[in-house]
py3Dmol code that shows the C-alpha trace and the ligand (Angstrom):
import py3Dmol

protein = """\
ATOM      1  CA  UNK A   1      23.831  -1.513  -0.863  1.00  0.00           C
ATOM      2  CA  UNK A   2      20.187   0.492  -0.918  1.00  0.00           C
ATOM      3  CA  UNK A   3      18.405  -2.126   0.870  1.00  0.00           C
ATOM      4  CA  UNK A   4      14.433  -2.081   0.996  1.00  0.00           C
ATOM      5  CA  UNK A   5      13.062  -1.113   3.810  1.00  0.00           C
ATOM      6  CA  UNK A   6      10.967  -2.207   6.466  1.00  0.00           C
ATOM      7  CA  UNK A   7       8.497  -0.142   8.918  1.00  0.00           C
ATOM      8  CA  UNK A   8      10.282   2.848   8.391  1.00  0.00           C
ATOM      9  CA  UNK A   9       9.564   6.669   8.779  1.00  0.00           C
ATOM     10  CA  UNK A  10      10.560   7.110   5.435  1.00  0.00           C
ATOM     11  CA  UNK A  11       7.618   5.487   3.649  1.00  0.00           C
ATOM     12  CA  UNK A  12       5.305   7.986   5.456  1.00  0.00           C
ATOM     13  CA  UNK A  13       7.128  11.299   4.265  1.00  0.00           C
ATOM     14  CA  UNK A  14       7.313  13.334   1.277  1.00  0.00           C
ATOM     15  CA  UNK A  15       3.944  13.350   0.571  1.00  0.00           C
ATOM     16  CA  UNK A  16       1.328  13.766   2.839  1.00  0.00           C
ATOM     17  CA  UNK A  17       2.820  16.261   5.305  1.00  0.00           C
ATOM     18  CA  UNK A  18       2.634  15.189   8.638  1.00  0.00           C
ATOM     19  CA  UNK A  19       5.074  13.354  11.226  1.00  0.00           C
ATOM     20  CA  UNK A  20       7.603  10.932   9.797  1.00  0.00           C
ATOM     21  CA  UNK A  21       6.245   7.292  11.146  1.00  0.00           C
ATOM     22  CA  UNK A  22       3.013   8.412  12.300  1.00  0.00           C
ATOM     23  CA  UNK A  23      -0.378   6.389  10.355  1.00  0.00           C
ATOM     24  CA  UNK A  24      -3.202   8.840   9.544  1.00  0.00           C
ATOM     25  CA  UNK A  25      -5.492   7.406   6.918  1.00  0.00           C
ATOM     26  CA  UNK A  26      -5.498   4.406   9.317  1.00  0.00           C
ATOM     27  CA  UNK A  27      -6.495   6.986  12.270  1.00  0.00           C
ATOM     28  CA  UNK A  28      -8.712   9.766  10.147  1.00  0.00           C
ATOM     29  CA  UNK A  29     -10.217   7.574   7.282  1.00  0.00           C
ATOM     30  CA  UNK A  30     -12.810   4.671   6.835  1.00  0.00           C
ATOM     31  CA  UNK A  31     -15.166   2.892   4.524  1.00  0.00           C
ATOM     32  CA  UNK A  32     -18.494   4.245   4.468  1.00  0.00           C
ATOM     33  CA  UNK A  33     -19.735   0.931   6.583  1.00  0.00           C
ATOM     34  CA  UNK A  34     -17.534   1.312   9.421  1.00  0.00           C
ATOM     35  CA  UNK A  35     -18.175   2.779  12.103  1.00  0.00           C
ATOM     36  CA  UNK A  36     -16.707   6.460  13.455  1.00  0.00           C
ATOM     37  CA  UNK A  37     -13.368   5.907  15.065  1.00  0.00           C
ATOM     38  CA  UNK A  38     -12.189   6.463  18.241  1.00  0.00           C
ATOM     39  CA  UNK A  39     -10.133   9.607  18.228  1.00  0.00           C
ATOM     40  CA  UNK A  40      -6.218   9.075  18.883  1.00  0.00           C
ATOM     41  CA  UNK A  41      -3.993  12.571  18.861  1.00  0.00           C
ATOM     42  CA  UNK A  42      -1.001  11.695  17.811  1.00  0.00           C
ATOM     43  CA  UNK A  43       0.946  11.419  21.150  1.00  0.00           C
ATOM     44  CA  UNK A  44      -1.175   8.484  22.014  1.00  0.00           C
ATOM     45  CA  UNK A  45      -1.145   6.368  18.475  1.00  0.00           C
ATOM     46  CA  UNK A  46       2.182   4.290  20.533  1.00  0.00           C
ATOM     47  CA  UNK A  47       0.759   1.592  22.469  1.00  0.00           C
ATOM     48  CA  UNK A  48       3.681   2.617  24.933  1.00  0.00           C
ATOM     49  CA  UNK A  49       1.537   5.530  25.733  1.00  0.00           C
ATOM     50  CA  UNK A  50      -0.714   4.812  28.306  1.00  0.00           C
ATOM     51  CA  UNK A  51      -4.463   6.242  27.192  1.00  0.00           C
ATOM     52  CA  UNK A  52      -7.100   5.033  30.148  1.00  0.00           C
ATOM     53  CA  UNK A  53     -10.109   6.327  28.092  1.00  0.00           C
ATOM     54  CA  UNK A  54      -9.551   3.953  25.270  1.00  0.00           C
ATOM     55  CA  UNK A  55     -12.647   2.377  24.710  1.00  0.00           C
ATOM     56  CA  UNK A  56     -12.642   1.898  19.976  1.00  0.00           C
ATOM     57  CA  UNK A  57     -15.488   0.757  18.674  1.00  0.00           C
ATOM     58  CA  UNK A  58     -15.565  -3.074  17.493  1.00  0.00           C
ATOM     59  CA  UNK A  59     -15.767  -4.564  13.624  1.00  0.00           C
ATOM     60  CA  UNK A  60     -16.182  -6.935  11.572  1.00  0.00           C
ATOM     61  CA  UNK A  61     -17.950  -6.699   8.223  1.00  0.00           C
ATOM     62  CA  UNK A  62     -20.486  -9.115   7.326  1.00  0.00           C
ATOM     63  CA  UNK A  63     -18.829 -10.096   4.368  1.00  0.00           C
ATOM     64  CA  UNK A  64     -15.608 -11.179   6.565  1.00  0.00           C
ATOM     65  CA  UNK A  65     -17.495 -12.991   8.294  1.00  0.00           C
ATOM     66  CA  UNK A  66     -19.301 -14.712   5.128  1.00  0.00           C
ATOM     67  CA  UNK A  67     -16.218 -15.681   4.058  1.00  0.00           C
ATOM     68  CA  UNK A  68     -14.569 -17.326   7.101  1.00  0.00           C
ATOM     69  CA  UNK A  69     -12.669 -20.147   5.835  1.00  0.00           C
ATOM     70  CA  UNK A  70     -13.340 -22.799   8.282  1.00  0.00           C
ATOM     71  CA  UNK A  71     -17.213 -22.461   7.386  1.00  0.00           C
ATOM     72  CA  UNK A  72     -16.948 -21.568   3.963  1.00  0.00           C
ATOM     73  CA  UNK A  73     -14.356 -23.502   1.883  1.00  0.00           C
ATOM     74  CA  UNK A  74     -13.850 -20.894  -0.511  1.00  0.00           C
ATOM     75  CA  UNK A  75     -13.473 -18.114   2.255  1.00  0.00           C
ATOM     76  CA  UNK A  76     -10.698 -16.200   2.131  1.00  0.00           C
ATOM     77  CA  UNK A  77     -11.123 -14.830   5.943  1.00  0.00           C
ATOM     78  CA  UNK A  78      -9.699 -16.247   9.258  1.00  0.00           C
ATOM     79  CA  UNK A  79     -12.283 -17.234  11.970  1.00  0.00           C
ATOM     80  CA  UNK A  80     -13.742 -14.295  13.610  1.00  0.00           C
ATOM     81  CA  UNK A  81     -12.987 -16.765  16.950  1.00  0.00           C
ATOM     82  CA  UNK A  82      -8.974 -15.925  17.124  1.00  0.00           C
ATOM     83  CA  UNK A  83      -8.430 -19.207  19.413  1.00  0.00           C
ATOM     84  CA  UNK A  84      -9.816 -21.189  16.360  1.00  0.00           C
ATOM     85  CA  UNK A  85      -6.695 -19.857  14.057  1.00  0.00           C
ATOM     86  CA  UNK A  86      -4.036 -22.445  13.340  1.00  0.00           C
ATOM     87  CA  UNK A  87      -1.738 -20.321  14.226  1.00  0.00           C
ATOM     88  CA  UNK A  88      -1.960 -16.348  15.509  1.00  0.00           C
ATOM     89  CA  UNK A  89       0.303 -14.513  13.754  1.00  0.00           C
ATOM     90  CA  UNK A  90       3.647 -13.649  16.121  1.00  0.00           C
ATOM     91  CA  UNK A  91       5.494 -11.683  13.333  1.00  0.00           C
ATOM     92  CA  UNK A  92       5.017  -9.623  10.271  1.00  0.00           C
ATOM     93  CA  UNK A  93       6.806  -8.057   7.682  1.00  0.00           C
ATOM     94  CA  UNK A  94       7.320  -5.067  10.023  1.00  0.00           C
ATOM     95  CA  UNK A  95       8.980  -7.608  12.846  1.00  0.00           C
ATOM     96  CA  UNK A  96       7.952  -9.102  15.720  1.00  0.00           C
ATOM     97  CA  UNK A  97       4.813  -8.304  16.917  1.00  0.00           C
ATOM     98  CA  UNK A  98       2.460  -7.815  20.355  1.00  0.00           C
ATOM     99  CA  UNK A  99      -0.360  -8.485  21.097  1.00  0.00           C
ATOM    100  CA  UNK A 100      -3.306  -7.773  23.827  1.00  0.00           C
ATOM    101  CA  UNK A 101      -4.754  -9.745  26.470  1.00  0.00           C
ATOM    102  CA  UNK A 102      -7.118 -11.454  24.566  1.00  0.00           C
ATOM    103  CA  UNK A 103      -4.271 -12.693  22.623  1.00  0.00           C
ATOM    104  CA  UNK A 104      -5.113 -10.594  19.169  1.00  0.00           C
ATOM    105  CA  UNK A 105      -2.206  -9.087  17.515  1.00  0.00           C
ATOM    106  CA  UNK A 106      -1.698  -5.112  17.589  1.00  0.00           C
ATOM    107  CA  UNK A 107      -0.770  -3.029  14.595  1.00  0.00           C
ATOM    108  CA  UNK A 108       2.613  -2.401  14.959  1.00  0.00           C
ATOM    109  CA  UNK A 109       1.948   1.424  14.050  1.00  0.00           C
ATOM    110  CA  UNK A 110      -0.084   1.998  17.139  1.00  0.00           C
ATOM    111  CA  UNK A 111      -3.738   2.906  17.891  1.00  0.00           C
ATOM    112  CA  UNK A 112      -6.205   3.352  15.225  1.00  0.00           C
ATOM    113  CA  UNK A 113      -9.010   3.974  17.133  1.00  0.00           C
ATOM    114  CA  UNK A 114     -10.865   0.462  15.288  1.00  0.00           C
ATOM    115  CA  UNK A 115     -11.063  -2.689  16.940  1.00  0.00           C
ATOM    116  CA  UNK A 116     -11.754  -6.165  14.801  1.00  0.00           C
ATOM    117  CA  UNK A 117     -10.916  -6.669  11.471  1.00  0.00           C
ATOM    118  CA  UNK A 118     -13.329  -4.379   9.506  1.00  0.00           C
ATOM    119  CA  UNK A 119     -13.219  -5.149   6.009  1.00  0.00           C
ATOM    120  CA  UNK A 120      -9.390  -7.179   5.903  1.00  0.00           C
ATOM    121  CA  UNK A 121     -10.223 -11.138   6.248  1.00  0.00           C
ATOM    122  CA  UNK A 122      -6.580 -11.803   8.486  1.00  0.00           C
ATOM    123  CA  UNK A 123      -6.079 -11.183  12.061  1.00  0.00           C
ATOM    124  CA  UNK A 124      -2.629  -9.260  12.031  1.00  0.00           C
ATOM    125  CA  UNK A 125      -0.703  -8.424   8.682  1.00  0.00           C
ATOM    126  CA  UNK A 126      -3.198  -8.968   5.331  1.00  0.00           C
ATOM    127  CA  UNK A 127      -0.732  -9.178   2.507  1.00  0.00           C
ATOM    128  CA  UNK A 128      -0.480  -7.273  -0.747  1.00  0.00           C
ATOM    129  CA  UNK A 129       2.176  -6.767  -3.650  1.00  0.00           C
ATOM    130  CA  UNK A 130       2.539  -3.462  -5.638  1.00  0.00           C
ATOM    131  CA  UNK A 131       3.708  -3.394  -9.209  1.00  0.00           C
ATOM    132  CA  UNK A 132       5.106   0.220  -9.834  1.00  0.00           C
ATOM    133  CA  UNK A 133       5.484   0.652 -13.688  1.00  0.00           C
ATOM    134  CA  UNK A 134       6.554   3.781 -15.081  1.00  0.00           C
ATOM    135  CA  UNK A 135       7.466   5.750 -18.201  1.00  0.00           C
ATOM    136  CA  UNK A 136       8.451   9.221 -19.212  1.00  0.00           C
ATOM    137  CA  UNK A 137       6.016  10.290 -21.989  1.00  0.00           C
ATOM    138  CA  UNK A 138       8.174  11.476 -24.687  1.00  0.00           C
ATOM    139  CA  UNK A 139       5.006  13.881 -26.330  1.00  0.00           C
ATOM    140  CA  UNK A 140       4.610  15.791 -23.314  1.00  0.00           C
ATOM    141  CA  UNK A 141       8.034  15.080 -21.277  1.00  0.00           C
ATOM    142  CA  UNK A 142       5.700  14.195 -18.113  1.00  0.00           C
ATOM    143  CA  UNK A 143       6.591  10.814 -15.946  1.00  0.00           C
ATOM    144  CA  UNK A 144       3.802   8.452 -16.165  1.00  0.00           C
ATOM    145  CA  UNK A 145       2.715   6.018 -13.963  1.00  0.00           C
ATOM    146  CA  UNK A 146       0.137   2.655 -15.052  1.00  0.00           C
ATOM    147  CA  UNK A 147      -2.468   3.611 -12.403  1.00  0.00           C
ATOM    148  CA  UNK A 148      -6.334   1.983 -12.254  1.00  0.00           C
ATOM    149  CA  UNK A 149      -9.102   3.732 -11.123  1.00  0.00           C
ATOM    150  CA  UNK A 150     -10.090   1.631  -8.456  1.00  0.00           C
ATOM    151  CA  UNK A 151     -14.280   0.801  -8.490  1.00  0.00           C
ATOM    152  CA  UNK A 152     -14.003   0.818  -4.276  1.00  0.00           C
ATOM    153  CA  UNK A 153     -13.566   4.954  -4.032  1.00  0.00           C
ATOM    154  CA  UNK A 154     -12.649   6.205  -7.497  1.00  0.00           C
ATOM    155  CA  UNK A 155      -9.215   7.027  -6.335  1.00  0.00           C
ATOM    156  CA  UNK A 156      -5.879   6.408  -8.714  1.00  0.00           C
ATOM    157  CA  UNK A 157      -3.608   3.260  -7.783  1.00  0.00           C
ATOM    158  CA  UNK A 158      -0.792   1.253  -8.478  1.00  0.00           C
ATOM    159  CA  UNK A 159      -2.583  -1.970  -9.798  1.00  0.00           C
ATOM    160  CA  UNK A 160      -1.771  -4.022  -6.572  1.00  0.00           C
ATOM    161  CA  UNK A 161      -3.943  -6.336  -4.858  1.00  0.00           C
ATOM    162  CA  UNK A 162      -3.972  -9.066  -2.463  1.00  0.00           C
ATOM    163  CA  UNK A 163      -1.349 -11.740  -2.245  1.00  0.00           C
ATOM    164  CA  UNK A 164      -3.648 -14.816  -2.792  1.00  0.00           C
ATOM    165  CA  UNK A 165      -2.688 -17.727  -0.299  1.00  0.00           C
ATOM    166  CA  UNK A 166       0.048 -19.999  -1.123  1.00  0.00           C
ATOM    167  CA  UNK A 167       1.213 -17.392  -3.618  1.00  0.00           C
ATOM    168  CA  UNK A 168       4.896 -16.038  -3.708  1.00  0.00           C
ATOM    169  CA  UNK A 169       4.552 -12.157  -3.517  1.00  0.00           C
ATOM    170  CA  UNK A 170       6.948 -12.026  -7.288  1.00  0.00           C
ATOM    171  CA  UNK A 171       3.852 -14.240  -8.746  1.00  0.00           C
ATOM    172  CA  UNK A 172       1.106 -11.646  -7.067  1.00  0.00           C
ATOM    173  CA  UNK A 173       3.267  -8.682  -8.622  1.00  0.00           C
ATOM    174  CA  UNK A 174       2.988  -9.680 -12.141  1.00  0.00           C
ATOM    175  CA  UNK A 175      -0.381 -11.249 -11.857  1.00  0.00           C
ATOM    176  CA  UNK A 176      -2.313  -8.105 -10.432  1.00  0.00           C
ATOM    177  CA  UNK A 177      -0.420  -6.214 -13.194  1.00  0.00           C
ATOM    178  CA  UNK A 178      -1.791  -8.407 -15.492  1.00  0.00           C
ATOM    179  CA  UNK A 179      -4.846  -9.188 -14.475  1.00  0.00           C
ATOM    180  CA  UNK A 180      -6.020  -5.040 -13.737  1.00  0.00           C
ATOM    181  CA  UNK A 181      -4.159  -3.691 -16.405  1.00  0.00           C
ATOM    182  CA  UNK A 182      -4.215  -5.835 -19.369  1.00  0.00           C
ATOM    183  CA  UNK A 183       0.028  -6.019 -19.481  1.00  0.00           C
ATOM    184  CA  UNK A 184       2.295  -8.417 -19.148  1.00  0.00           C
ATOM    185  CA  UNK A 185       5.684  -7.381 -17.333  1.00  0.00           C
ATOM    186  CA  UNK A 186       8.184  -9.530 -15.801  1.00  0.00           C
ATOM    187  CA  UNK A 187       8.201  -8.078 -12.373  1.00  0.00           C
ATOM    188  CA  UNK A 188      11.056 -10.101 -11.635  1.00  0.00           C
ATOM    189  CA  UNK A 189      13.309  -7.747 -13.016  1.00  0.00           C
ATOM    190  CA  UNK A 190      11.552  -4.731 -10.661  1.00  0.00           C
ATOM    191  CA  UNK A 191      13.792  -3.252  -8.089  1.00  0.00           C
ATOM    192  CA  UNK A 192      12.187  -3.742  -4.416  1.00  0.00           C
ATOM    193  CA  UNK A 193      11.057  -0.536  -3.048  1.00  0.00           C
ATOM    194  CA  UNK A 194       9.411  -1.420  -0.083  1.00  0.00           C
ATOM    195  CA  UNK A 195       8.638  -4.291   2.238  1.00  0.00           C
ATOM    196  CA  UNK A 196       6.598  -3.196   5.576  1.00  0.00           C
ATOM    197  CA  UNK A 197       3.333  -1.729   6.765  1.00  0.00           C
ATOM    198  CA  UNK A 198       0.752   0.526   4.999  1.00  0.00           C
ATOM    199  CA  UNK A 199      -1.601   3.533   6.062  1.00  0.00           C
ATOM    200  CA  UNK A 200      -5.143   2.364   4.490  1.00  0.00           C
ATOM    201  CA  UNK A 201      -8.350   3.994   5.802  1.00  0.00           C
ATOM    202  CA  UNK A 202      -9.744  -0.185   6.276  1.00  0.00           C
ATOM    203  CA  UNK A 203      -6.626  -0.549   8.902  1.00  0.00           C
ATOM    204  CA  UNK A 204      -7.798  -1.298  12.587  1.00  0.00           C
ATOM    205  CA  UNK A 205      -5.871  -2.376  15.837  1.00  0.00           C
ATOM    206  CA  UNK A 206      -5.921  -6.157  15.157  1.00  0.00           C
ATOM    207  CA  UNK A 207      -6.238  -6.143  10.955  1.00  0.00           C
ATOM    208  CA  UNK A 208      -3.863  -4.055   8.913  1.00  0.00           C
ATOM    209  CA  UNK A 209      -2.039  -4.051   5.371  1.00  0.00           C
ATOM    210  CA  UNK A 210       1.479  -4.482   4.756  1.00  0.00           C
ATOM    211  CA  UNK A 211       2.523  -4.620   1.262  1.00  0.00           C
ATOM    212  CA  UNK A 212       5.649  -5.521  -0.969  1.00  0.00           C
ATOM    213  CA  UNK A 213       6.086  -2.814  -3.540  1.00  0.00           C
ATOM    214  CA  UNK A 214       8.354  -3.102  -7.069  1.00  0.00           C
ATOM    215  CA  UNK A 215       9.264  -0.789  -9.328  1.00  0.00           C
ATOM    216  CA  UNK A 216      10.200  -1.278 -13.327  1.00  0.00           C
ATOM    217  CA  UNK A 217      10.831   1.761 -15.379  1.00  0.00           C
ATOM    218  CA  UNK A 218      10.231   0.990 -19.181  1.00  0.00           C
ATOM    219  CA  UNK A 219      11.668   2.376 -22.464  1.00  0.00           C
ATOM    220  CA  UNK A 220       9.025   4.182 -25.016  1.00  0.00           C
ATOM    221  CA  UNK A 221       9.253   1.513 -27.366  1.00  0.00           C
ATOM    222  CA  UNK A 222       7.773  -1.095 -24.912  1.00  0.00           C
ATOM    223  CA  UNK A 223       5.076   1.191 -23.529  1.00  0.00           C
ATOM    224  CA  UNK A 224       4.177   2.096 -26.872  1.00  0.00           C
ATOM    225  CA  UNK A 225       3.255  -1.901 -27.311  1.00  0.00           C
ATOM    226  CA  UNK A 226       1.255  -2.182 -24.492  1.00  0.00           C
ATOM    227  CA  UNK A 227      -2.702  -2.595 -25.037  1.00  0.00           C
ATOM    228  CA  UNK A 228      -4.080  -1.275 -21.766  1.00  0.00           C
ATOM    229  CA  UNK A 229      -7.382  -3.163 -20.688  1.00  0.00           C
ATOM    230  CA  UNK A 230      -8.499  -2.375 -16.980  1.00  0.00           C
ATOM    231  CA  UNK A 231      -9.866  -5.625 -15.319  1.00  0.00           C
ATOM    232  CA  UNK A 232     -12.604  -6.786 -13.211  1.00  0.00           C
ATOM    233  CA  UNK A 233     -11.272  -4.537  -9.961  1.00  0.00           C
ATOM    234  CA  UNK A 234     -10.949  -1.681 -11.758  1.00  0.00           C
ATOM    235  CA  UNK A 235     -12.816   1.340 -13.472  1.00  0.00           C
ATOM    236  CA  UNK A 236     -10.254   2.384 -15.652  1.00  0.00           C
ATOM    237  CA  UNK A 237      -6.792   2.142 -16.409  1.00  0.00           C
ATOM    238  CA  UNK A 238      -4.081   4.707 -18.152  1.00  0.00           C
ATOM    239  CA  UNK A 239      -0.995   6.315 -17.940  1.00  0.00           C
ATOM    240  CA  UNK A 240      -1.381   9.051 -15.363  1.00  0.00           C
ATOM    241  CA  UNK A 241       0.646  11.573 -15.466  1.00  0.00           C
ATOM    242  CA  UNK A 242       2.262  12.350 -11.869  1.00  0.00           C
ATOM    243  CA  UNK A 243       2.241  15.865 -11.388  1.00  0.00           C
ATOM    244  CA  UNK A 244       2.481  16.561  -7.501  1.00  0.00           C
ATOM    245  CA  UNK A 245      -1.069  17.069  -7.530  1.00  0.00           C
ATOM    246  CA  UNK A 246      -1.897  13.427  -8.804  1.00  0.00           C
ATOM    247  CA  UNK A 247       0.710  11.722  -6.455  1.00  0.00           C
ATOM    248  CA  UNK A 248      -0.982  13.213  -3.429  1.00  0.00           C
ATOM    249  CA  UNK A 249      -4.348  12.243  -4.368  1.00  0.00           C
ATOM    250  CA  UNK A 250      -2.748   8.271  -4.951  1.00  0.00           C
ATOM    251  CA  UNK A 251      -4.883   5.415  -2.746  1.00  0.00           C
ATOM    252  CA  UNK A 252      -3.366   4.655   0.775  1.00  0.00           C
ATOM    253  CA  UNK A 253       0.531   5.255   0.484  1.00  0.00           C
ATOM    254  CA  UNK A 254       0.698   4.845  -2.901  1.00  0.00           C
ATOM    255  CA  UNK A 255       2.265   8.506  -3.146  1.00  0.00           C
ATOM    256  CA  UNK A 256       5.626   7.509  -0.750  1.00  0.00           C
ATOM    257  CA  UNK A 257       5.969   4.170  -2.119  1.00  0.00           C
ATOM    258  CA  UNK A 258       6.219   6.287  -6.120  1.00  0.00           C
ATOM    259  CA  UNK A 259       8.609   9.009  -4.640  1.00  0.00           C
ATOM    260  CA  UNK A 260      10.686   6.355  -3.033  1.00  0.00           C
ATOM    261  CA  UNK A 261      10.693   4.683  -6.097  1.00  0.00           C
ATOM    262  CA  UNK A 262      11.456   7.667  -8.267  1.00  0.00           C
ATOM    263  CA  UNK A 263      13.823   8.796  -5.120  1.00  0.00           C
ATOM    264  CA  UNK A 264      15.776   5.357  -6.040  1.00  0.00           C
ATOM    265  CA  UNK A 265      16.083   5.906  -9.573  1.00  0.00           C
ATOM    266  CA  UNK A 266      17.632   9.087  -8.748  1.00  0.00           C
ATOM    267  CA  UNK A 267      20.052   8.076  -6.207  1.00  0.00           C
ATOM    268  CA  UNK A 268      20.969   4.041  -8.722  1.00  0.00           C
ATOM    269  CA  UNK A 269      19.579   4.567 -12.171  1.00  0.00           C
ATOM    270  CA  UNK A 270      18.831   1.144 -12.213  1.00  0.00           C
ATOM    271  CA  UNK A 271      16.755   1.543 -15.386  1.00  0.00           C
ATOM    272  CA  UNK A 272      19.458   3.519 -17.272  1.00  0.00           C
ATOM    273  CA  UNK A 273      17.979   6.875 -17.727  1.00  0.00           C
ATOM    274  CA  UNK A 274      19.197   9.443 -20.233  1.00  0.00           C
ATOM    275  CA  UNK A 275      20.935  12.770 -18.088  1.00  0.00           C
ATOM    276  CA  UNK A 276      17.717  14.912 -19.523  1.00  0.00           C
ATOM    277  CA  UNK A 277      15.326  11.899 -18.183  1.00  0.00           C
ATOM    278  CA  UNK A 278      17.165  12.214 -14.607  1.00  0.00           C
ATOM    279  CA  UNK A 279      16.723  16.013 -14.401  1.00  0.00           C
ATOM    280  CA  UNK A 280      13.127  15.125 -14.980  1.00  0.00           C
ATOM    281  CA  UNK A 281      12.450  12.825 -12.303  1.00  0.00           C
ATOM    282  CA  UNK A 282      14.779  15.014 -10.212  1.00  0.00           C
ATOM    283  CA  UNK A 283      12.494  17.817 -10.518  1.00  0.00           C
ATOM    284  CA  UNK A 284       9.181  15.679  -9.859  1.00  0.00           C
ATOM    285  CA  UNK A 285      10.643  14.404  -7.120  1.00  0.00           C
ATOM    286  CA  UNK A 286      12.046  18.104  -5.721  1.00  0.00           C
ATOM    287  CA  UNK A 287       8.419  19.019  -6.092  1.00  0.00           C
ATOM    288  CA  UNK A 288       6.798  15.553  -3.988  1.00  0.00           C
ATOM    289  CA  UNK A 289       8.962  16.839  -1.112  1.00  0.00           C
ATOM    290  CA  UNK A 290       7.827  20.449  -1.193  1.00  0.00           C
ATOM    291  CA  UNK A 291      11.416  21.363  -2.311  1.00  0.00           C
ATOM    292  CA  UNK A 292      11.951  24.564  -4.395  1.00  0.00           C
ATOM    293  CA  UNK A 293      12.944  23.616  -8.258  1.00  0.00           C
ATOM    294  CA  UNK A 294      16.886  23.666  -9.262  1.00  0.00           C
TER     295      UNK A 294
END
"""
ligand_1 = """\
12
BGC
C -4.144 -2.579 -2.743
C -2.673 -2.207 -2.750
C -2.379 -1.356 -1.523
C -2.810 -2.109 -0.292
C -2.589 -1.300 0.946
C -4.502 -3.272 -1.465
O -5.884 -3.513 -1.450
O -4.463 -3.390 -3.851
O -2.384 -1.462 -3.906
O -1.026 -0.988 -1.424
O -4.183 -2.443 -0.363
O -3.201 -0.059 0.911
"""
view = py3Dmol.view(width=600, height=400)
view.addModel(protein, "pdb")
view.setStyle({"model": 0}, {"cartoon": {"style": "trace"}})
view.addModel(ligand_1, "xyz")
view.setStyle({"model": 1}, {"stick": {}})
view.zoomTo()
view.show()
C-alpha cells in the first residue's frame, strides 16, 4: 500500500536542494510586514538543540488581531490571549505536539527564528487543502499543471487555500478549485499525496501551515472542456507548463508536493497513462531530482 505521508523528509526533497526534513522558507523568508528573523543555522532549527542566545522577535499582524473571533464574530483568528482558547491545540497532522512554558504550541519542524502568529489566525497547525490537477498537453507534449498566480507575491500555485472551519478538507479541495480556477472537479476521486506540515515564508514558532494535498490527472478531452476563470484570490490562472524551472519557482512546497505527485503516478499509474505519457513524466520527474535523462 503507498500510504500518504505525514511530516516526512520526503516532502522537503527533490526540489529545493538542501537537507531532507530541514524548513527553510519558514527560516529564510517573510512577508514584507514582518519583521527580520532571528537567524537559526541549521544544527539548531531542533528544539532538542539547546541555543542559549535565542531571543526571535515577536508577531502578530494587525489584521490577526482584527479578526480575533471572540471580539469579532466574523473573525477567523484565535485570541491573541492563548489561555482564552477553548482548547490549545495538543496534536496536529504531523503528531503530537510540544509546547513552551507559556503553554503555546511549537512547530514541530523546529526554530524559525519568529515568535507569535504573524499573518496565520491559529495558534499551532492553520489548515489548508491542495487540489493538484494535471494534464499532458498533447500540442506541445509538456505536463501541465492548473496553477493561479497568486495576488499575495505573484508566485505560481496549486489553487489551495484555507480549510474554512467546520469544513471537511475533501469539501475545501474541490471548493478552492472551484472557486480560484473557475472548474469543477470531483476531488474525491484525487489520490492523497500528502498529509503533514509545510515550509511557508508566514510560518513562525507558535503558527504554522500544514496542508492536505490531492492529486487528479485528467484526459485531453476533459481539459479541453474546462473554461478557466481565476477568482477573487488570484491574478491569473492557466495551464503552466512544469518544466524544472517552473516547479522550483512554485509557492511554499508546492514543487515536492507536484514531484511526489508525479513520483506516484510513476511508481501506481493510478490515472492510467499511455507507456509514451509515463516516459514523459518519468523524464520530468528525472529532471526535479537533478537526475541525468534516460
Ligand atoms: C495555500 C496553499 C499552501 C499553504 C501552505 C495556503 O495559503 O493556499 O496552497 O499549500 O498555504 O503553504
Amino acid at each position: 500500500m503507498d500510504s500518504p505521508k505525514p511530516v516526512t523528509p520526503t516532502l522537503f526533497v527533490g526540489c529545493a536542494g538542501h537537507a531532507p526534513g530541514m524548513h527553510v522558507k519558514a527560516r529564510t523568508e517573510r512577508p514584507p510586514d514582518y519583521p527580520e528573523r532571528f537567524p537559526v543555522p541549521d544544527e539548531l532549527v531542533p528544539w532538542e538543540a539547546d541555543y542559549p542566545g535565542y531571543h526571535p522577535p515577536y508577531y502578530v499582524a494587525p489584521v490577526v488581531l482584527a479578526n480575533d473571533s471572540t471580539v469579532n464574530p466574523k473573525g477567523w483568528a484565535d485570541p491573541e490571549d492563548i489561555s482564552l482558547l477553548a482548547q490549545i491545540p495538543t496534536e496536529s497532522m504531523s503528531g503530537r505536539l510540544r509546547h513552551d512554558s507559556a503553554g503555546r504550541p511549537l512547530n514541530p519542524a523546529g526554530r524559525t527564528g519568529m515568535a507569535g502568529r504573524g499573518l496565520l489566525g491559529k495558534w499551532g497547525p492553520n489548515y489548508a487543502a491542495d487540489p493538484i490537477i494535471t494534464r499532458i498537453n498533447r500540442i506541445s507534449g509538456a505536463v501541465e499543471m492548473l496553477a493561479v498566480q497568486r495576488k499575495d507575491n505573484g508566485q505560481w500555485a496549486i489553487p489551495g487555500g484555507m480549510v474554512d472551519k467546520g469544513e471537511e478538507v475533501s469539501g475545501t479541495l474541490s471548493r478552492e478549485l472551484r472557486e480560484e480556477t473557475g472548474v469543477t472537479l470531483d476531488m474525491g476521486q484525487g489520490r492523497l499525496i500528502y498529509r503533514g506540515y509545510v515550509d511557508d515564508r508566514r510560518n513562525t514558532d507558535h503558527a504554522w501551515m500544514e496542508t492536505t494535498a490531492k492529486h487528479l490527472h485528467i484526459g485531453p478531452e476533459i481539459a479541453e472542456q474546462m473554461d478557466l476563470k481565476a477568482g477573487d484570490d488570484a491574478r491569473a490562472v492557466r495551464w503552466l507548463p512544469l518544466t524544472p524551472r517552473a516547479a522550483r519557482n512554485l509557492y511554499a512546497s508546492h514543487c515536492s508536493l507536484v514531484t511526489e505527485a508525479l513520483a506516484g503516478m510513476l511508481r501506481l499509474n493510478p490515472f492510467g497513462l499511455s507507456e509514451e505519457d509515463l516516459r514523459i513524466v518519468s523524464e520530468l520527474v528525472r529532471a526535479l531530482r537533478n537526475e541525468p535523462p534516460r
